[in-house]
C-alpha positions as CSV (number, residue, x, y, z in Angstrom):
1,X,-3.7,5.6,9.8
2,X,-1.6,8.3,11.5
3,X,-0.7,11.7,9.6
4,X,3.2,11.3,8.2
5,X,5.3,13.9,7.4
6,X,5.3,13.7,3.5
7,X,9.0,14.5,3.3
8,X,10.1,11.9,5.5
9,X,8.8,9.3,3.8
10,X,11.7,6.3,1.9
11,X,9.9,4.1,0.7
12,X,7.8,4.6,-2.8
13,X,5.1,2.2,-1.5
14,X,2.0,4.8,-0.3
15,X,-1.2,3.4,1.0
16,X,-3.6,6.2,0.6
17,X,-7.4,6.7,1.9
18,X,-9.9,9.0,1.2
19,X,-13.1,10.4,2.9
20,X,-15.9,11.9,2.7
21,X,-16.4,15.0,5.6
22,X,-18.7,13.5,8.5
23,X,-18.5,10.4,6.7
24,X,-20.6,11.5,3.8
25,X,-21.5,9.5,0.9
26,X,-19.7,11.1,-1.4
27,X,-19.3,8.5,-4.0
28,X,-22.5,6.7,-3.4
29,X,-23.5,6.9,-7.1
30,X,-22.2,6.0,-10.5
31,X,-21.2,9.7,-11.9
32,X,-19.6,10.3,-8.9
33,X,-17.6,7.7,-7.9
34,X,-16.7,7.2,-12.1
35,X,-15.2,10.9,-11.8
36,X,-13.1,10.7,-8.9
37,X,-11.4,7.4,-10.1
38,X,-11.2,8.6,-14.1
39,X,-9.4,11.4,-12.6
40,X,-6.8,9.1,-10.4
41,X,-6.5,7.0,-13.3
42,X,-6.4,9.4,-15.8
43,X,-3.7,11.9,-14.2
44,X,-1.6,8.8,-12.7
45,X,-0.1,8.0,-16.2
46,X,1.6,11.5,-16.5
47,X,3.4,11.7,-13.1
48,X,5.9,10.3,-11.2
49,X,3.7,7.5,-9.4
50,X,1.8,4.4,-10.6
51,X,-1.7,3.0,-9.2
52,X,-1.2,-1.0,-8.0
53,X,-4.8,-1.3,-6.4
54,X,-7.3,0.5,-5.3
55,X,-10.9,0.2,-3.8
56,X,-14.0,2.7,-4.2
57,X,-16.5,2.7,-1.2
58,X,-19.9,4.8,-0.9
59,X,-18.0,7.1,1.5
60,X,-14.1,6.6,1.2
61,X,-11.6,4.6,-1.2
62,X,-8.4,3.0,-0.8
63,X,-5.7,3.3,-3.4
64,X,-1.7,1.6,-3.3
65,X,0.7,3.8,-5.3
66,X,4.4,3.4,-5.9
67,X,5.6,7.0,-6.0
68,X,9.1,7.9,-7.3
69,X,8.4,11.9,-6.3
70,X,7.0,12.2,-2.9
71,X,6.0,16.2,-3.5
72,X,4.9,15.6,-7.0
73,X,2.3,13.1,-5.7
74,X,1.3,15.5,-2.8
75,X,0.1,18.2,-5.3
76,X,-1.5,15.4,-7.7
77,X,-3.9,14.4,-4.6
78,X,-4.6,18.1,-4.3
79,X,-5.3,18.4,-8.2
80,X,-7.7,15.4,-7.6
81,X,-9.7,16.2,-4.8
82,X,-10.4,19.8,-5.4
83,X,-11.9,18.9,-9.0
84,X,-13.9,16.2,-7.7
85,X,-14.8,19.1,-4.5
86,X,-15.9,21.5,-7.6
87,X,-17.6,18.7,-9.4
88,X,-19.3,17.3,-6.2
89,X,-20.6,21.0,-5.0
90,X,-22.2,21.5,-8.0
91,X,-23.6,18.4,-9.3
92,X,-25.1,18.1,-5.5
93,X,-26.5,21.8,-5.7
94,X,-23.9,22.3,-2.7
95,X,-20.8,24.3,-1.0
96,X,-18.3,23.6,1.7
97,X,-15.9,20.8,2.5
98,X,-16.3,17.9,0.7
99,X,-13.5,15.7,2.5
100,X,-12.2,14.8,6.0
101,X,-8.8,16.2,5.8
102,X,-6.5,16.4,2.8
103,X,-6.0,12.7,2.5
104,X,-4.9,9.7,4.5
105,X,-1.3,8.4,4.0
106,X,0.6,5.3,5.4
107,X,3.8,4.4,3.7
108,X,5.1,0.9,3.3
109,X,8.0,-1.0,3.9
110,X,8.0,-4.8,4.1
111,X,7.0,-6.9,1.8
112,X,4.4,-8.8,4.0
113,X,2.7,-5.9,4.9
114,X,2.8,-4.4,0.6
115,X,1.1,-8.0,0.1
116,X,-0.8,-7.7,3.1
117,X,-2.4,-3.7,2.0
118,X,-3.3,-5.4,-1.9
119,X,-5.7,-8.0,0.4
120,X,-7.2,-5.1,2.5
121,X,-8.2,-2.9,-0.2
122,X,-9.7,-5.7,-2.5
123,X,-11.6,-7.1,0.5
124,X,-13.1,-3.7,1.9
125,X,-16.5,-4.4,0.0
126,X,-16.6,-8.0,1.9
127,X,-16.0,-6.7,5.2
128,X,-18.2,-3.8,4.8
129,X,-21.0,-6.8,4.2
130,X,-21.7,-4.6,0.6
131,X,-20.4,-8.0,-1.7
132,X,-20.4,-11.3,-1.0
133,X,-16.7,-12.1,-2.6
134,X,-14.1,-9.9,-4.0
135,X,-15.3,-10.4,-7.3
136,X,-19.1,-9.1,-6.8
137,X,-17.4,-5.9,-6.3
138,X,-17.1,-3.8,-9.8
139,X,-15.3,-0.7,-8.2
140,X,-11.6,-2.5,-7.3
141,X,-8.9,-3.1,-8.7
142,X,-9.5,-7.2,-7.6
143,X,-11.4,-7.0,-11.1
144,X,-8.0,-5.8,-12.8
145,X,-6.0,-8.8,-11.5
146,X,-8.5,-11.2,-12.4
147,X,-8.3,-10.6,-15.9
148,X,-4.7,-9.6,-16.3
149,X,-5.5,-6.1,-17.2
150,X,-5.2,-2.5,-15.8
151,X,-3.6,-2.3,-12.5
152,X,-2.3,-5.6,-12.3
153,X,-0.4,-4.9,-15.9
154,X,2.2,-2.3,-14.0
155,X,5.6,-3.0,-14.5
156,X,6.8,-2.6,-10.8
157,X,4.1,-5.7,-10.0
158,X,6.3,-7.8,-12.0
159,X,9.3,-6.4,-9.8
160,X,7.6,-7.6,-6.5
161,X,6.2,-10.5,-7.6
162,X,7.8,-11.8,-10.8
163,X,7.1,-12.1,-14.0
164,X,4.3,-15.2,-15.4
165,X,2.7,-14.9,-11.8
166,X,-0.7,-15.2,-10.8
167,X,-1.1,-11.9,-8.5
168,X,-4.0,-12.9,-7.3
169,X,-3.0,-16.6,-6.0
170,X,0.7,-14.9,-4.9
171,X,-1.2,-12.6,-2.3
172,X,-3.3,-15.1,-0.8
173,X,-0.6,-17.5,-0.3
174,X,2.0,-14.7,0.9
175,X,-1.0,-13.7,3.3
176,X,-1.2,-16.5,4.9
177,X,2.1,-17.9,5.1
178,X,3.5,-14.1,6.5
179,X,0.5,-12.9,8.6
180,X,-0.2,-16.4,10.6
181,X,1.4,-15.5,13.8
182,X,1.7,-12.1,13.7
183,X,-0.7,-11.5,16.6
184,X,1.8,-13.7,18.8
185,X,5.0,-11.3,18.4
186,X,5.5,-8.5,21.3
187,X,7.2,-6.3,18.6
188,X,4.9,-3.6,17.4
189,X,4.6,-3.2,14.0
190,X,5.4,0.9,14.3
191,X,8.4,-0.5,16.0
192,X,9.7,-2.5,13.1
193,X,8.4,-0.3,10.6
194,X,11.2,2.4,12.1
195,X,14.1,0.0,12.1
196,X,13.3,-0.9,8.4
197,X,12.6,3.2,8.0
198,X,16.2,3.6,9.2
199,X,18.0,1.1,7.2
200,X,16.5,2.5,4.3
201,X,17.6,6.1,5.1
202,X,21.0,4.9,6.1
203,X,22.0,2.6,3.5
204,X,20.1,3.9,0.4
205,X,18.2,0.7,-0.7
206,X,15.2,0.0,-1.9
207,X,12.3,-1.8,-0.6
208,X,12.6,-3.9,-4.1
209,X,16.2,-4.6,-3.5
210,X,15.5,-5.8,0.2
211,X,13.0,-8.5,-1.2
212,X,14.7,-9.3,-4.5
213,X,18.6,-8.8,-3.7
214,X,19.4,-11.3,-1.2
215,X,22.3,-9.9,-0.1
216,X,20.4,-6.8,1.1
217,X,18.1,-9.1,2.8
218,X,20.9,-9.9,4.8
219,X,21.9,-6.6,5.7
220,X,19.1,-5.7,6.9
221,X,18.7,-8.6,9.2
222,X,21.8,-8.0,10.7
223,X,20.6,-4.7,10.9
224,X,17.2,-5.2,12.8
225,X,18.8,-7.7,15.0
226,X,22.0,-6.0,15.8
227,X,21.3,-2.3,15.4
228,X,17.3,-2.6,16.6
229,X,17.7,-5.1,18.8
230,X,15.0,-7.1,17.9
231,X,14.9,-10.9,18.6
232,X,16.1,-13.6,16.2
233,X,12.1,-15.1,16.3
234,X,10.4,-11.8,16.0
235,X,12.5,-11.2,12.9
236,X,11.4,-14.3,11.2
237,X,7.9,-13.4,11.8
238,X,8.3,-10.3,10.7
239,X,10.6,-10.8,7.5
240,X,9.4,-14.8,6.9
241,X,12.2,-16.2,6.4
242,X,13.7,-19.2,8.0
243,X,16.4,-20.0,11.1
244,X,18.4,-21.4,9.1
245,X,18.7,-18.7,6.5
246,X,18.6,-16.1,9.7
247,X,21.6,-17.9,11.1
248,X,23.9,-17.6,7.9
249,X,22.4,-13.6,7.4
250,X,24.4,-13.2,11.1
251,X,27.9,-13.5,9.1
252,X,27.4,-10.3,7.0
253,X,28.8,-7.5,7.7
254,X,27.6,-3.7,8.1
C-alpha cells in the first residue's frame, strides 16, 4: 500500500497494516499478539473510529476502521504501537525499533473494494498456508461474524449492508458478483479511486450515501463518465450496476 497524506483522506473507510521491522515476528506468541489487539480494541471504543475487521499474523496484522476524525485516529495508532514497542522491548529483553514505519494506510472508497478489503483480511491466514479455512483461524475478526458478535455487531455494518443480513454470506456474494471481471478493465483502480476521491471532495457525500442513496449513485456516475471520462462499461465494472440503470443515471444533472 502506498503512504497517503493523512489529511487528504474523504472517505472514513481506512484499511490499515501493521509490521514488524525486518519482518520480525513480533506477534508470534499468545501474550503478545493478545496485547496489541486488547489495546486496538480496548482504546477503539473511546475515539472517533470503529474496528469492522481485522486479522493478526505472526509478523503483521490487518485492521478496517471507519474513522470519523482522521488526526484523532493518527495519534490513537501512535498511542498503540509505542505501548506495544515498550511492552515488546521488555518482555523480549530488547531495545530499538520494533515496527517497519509508523503504519500502513490505504483509504477506501467503493463499495466493491470496502467488501472486497473484509475478504482479504479474513482470508490472510489461508493464503499464508497457516489455516486451512477462515474459521481455523482464532485471531480474526471472521470469528466475530460468524457468531454475530464483536466486530460484526457495529452499527455502520448495518449501514453498508443492512440490517437482518448475514455479513458473512453478503461478502462472498458481493465478491464475486463485483470482482469477476475486474482483471479485464484497462482502467486502473488508482485511476478510479481519484475520480470517486474527487466527487467526494466536491460534492460533500458520503461513501454510505453513494451506495445507499440512489440518487447520489447517480451523480456520481454522471460524474465518472462525464467529468473522468471513463467508459460507460468500465463504470459498470467498477460500480456493478447495470446498462440499463447506467443509461437512466445519464439524465441527472451536476
Amino acid at each position: 500500500m502506498s503512504r497517503v497524506a493523512r489529511k487528504k483522506i474523504n472517505t472514513p473507510f481506512i484499511h490499515v497494516m501493521v509490521q514488524g521491522v525486518n519482518k520480525e515476528y513480533v506477534f508470534d506468541n499468545p501474550k503478545n499478539l493478545n496485547y496489541y489487539l486488547k489495546s486496538i480494541k480496548s482504546e477503539s471504543h473511546y475515539k472517533e473510529f470503529d474496528l469492522l475487521a481485522y486479522c493478526m499474523m505472526n509478523n503483521h496484522a490487518h485492521f478496517l476502521f471507519y474513522v470519523k476524525d482522521i488526526e484523532c485516529f493518527g495519534q490513537f495508532m501512535k498511542s498503540v504501537n509505542q505501548n506495544f514497542a515498550n511492552f515488546y522491548n521488555k518482555s523480549e529483553d530488547r531495545v530499538g525499533v520494533v515496527f517497519r514505519n509508523r503504519y500502513q494506510l490505504e483509504p477506501i472508497y467503493e463499495m466493491s473494494h470496502l467488501v472486497n478489503c473484509i475478504k482479504y483480511i479474513h482470508n490472510n491466514p489461508v493464503k499464508a498456508g497457516i489455516a486451512t479455512c477462515c474459521e481455523a483461524y482464532s485471531y480474526s475478526s471472521y470469528q466475530d461474524y460468524l457468531r454475530g458478535q464483536g466486530c460484526a455487531k457495529c452499527e455502520i455494518l448495518k449501514e453498508v449492508f443492512g440490517e437482518n443480513v448475514n455479513y458473512l454470506k453478503a461478502i462472498d456474494e458481493a465478491y464475486d458478483r463485483v470482482f469477476m471481471d475486474l482483471d479485464s478493465t484497462k482502467i486502473s483502480h488508482e485511476y478510479f479511486e481519484d475520480g470517486v476521491r474527487s466527487f467526494i471532495a466536491e460534492y460533500n457525500h458520503s461513501l454510505i450515501e453513494i451506495f445507499s442513496v440512489r440518487a447520489v449513485l447517480q451523480k456520481l456516475i454522471v460524474y465518472l463518465n462525464q467529468e473522468c471520462k471513463l467508459k460507460q462499461k468500465d463504470i459498470i465494472n467498477w460500480l456493478s450496476v447495470s446498462k440499463a440503470i447506467l443509461d437512466e443515471n445519464y439524465k441527472v444533472k451536476l
